[in-house]
N, C-alpha and C positions, 0 to 999 in steps of 0.2 A: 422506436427507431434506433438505429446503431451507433456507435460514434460520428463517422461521416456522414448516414444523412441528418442528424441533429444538430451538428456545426454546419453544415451549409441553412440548415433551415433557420438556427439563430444566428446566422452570419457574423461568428464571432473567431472567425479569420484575420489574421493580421494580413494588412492588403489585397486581402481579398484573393487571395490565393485555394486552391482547391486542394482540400485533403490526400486525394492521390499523387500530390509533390511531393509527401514530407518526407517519406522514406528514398526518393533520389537525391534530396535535397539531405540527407544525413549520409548518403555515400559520400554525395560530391564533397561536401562540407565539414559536418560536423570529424568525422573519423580521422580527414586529413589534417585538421587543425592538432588532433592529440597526438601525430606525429613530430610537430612542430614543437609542443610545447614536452615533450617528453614522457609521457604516461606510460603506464604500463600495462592498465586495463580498457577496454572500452565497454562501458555497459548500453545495452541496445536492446529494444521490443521487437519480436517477430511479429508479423500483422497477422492472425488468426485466417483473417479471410482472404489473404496473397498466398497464401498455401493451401488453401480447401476452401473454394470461391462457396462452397454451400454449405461449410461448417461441420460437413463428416469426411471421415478418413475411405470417403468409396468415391473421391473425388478429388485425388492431390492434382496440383497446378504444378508439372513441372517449370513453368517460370519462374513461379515462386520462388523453389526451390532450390535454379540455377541463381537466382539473385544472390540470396543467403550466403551461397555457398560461395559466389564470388566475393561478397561482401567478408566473409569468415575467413578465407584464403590471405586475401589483401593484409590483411589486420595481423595473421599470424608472420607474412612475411614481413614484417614492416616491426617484430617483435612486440607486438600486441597483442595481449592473451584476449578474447572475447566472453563477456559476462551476461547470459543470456535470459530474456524474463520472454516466458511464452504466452502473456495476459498482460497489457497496458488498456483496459478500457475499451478493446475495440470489436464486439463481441458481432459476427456473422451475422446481415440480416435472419438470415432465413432461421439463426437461432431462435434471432430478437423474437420474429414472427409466432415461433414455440411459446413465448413467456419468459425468453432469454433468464438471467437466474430467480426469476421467483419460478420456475421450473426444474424440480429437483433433478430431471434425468439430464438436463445439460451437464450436470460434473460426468456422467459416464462420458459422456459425447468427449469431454475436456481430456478424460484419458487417454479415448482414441490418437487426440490431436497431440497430444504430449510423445505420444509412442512414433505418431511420424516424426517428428520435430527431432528426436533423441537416435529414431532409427538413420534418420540423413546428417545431422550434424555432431552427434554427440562423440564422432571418432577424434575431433576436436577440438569441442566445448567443453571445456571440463568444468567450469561454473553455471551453474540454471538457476533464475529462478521460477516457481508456476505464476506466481501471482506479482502485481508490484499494487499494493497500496490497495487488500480489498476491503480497508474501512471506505476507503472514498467511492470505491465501487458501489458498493450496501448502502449507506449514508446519505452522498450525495449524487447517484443515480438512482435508487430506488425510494430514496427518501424523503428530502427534500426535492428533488425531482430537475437540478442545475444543471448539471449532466447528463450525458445519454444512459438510458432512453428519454429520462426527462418524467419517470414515472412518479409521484408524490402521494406516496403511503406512509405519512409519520408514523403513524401505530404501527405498522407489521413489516411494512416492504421490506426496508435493510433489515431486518431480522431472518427474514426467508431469505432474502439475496445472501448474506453473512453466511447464511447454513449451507446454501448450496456451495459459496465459492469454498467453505471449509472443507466439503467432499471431493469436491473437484482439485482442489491441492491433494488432499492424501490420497485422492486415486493417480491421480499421476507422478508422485514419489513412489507407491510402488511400483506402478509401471517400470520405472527406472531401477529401483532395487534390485526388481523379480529379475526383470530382461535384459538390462543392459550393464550395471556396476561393474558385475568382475569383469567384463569387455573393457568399458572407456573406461572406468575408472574414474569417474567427476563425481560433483557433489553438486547436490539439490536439494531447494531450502524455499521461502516464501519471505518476501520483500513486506513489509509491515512500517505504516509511519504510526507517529504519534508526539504528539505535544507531549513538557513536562507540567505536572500539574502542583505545582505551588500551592500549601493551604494557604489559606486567607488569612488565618490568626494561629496561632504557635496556643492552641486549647483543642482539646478532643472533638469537639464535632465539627473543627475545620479539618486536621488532621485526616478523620473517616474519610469527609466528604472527599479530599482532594484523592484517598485510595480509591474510592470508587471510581471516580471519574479517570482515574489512570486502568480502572478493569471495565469501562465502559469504551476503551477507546484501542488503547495496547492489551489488555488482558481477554476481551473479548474474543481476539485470531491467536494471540499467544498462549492462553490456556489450555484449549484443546488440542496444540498441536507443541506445547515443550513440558507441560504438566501433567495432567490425566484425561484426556481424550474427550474432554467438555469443560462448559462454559465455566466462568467464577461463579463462585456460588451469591455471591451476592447479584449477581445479578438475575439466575435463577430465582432466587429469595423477593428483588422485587419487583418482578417481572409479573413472576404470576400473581402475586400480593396484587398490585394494582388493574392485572387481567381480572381479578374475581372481582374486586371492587364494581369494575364496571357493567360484572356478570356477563363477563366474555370468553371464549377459551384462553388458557396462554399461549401469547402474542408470540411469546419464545419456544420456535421449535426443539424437540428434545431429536437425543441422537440416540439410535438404538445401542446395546451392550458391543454390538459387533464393531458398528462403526467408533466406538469409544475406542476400543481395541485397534480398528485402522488408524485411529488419526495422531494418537498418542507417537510423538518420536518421531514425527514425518518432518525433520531437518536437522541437515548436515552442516550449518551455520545460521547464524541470527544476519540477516538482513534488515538495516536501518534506514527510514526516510527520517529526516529531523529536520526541523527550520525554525520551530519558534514555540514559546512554550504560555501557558496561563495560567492566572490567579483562579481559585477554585473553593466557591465557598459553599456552603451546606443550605441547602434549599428548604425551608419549613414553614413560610407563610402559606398556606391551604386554608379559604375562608370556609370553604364547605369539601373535605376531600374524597365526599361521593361523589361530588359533579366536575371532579376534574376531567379535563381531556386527554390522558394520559398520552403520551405519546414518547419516541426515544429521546426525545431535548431534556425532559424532563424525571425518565424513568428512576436515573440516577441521585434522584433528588440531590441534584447538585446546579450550582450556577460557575458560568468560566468568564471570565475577564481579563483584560491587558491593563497592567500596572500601569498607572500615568505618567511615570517619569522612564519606561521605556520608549528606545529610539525606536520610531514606527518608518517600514516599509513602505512601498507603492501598496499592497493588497493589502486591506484589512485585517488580515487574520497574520499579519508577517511583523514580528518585533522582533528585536533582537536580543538575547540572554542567551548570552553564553554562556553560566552557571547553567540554565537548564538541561544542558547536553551531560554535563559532566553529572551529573545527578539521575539522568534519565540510563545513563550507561552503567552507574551503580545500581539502579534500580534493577535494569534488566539481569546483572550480574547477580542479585540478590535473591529475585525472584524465579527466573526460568533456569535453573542448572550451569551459570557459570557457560555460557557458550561462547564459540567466540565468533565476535561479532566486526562486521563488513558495514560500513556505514554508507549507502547505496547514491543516497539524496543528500543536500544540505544547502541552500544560496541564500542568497541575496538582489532585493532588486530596491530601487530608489527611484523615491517619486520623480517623476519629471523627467526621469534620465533617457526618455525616450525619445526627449524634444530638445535633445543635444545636441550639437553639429561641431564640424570641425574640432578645436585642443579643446573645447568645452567637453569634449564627449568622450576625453582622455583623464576628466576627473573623475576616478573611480574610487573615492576614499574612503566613503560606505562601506564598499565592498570589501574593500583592502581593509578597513578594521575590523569589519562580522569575518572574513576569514581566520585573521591573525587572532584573534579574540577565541572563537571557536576550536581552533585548531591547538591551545592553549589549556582551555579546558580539557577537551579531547587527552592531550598530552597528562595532563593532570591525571583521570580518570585511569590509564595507563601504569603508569610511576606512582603514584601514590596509591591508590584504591584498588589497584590490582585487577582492574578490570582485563578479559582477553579479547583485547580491540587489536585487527588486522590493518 
């Protein structure tokens, strides 16, 4: 099932509100508040299926369309440039229905949708991105199965979902290339989160462990598409290692010569989601390592954990290190060609603060410290390290 009918079926709706608000609920709201506060970007998801209720381009919805376009208008009059991601998670029943991405022809399908999206707005969106965040996509919809569709294939799912969504970005970068660059003149690139990964001990096989787990998470979307048109090789290396182990094919699809060739250089800036980073230590207990259950938690023979003495969020997986940003931004700088990068995502949320009322719900000093904190290091990574952060 698709985004919206998965959230109505886990009823995991704040107030019980229905998915078809959120996008009035961001005109009315969210957009006009960043006038208020001053911004100068607004970054915003187009809904896949408000503009091709069936998921192909032999079916555009000019309502959709005129929303958008109102929406885009607004934003530029109001001296608001618009930063546009064509993928947040919400992928067309009728795709879902196909095998949504553990079916490879959906990245064709993704292009068609890219070329309407670029053909009606891109005279003045000069920022895109295809994707926002396809580890969560791969991972935690096809993987562990939290998310829509809610499918749970630890062994293979995010691996096939990973490959398709990596097709489906470098087809619709060229789309934009071929057909429209020297017209609009914008830039298009793919939105990519990841944790920084901390070794555990300052000795070599913490070290390794914590590179892998930084090519199992960022290097995985970022390889193929800022280095050589495929996966890291250690992950290749033990992907299939432990596929034969089990005498199974490898679980890691391969990309032909050509597609290496498409995907290699498909962006025009590094797009950052950041929020929290982990300890990362080297996984070697195997009492019998024929009869393990191989699966991606584990592939990386690595384990991740939050440091005890960090300050922990509302969510589980949200601590705050703000060292990890400024290290995760040298890394990128280190690793993928010096790009310059847009940091897309980044917050903060605090236990309890939901059950606040009145001046109680005006102490925001959580927040007010993981910004100031972050935006420090950020600063850091900048002026000192030389990173090219926008």
């Amino acid at each position: 099932m698709n985004n919206d009918a998965h959230t109505l079926k886990c009823c995991r709706i704040l107030r019980q509100l229905s998915p078809s608000s959120r996008c009035k609920d961001i005109f009315d709201y969210s957009w006009m508040s960043s006038i208020t506060v001053g911004v100068k970007y607004y970054r915003f998801s187009l809904s896949w299926a408000r503009i091709l209720p069936k998921g192909t381009a032999d079916n555009v919805n000019p309502k959709g369309i005129e929303y958008y376009n109102k929406l885009i208008d607004e934003l530029l009059k109001n001296g608001i440039k618009p930063m546009v991601t064509l993928y947040h998670w919400d992928l067309p029943q009728n795709l879902e229905d196909m095998g949504g991405w553990l079916n490879f022809t959906i990245s064709d399908i993704f292009g068609d949708y890219a070329r309407v999206c670029f053909k009606n707005f891109g005279d003045r969106v000069k920022f895109w991105a295809t994707l926002n965040e396809p580890w969560v996509s791969a991972v935690i919809g096809y993987g562990n199965g939290i998310h829509a569709p809610g499918i749970s294939r630890p062994k293979d799912g995010m691996y096939l979902a990973g490959h398709t969504l990596l097709l489906a970005h470098g087809k619709a970068w060229h789309v934009y290339d071929r057909e429209f660059r020297q017209t609009q003149k914008g830039r298009v690139s793919i939105v990519l989160n990841s944790d920084y990964h901390f070794p555990q001990k300052n000795e070599d096989a913490s070290l390794k462990a914590a590179k892998r787990g930084m090519e199992w998470t960022l290097g995985w979307f970022a390889n193929p598409i800022y280095i050589n048109g495929d996966y890291p090789e250690v992950m290749k290396t033990l992907i299939a290692k432990h596929s034969k182990i089990e005498g199974i094919p490898n679980r890691l699809p391969q990309f032909t010569a050509e597609e290496k060739k498409m995907l290699k250089g498909t962006a025009d800036f590094f797009g950052l989601n950041h929020y929290t980073s982990v300890m990362c230590g080297n996984l070697t207990h195997f009492d019998n390592i024929s009869a393990v259950d191989w699966n991606y938690w584990i592939d990386s023979e690595t384990y991740n954990y939050k440091d005890g003495s960090w300050l922990k969020g509302a969510p589980n997986w949200l601590a705050k290190v703000p060292l990890g940003l400024r290290k995760l931004l040298s890394y990128i700088k280190e690793n993928y060609g010096d790009p310059e990068i847009y940091i897309t995502e980044n917050g903060w949320s605090e236990k309890g603060e939901d059950q606040r009322v009145g001046e109680a719900a005006l102490n925001d000093t959580e927040r007010v410290g993981y910004y100031t904190d972050y935006i420090n290091e950020a600063l850091k990574a900048t002026l000192l390290d030389g990173v090219n952060l926008k």
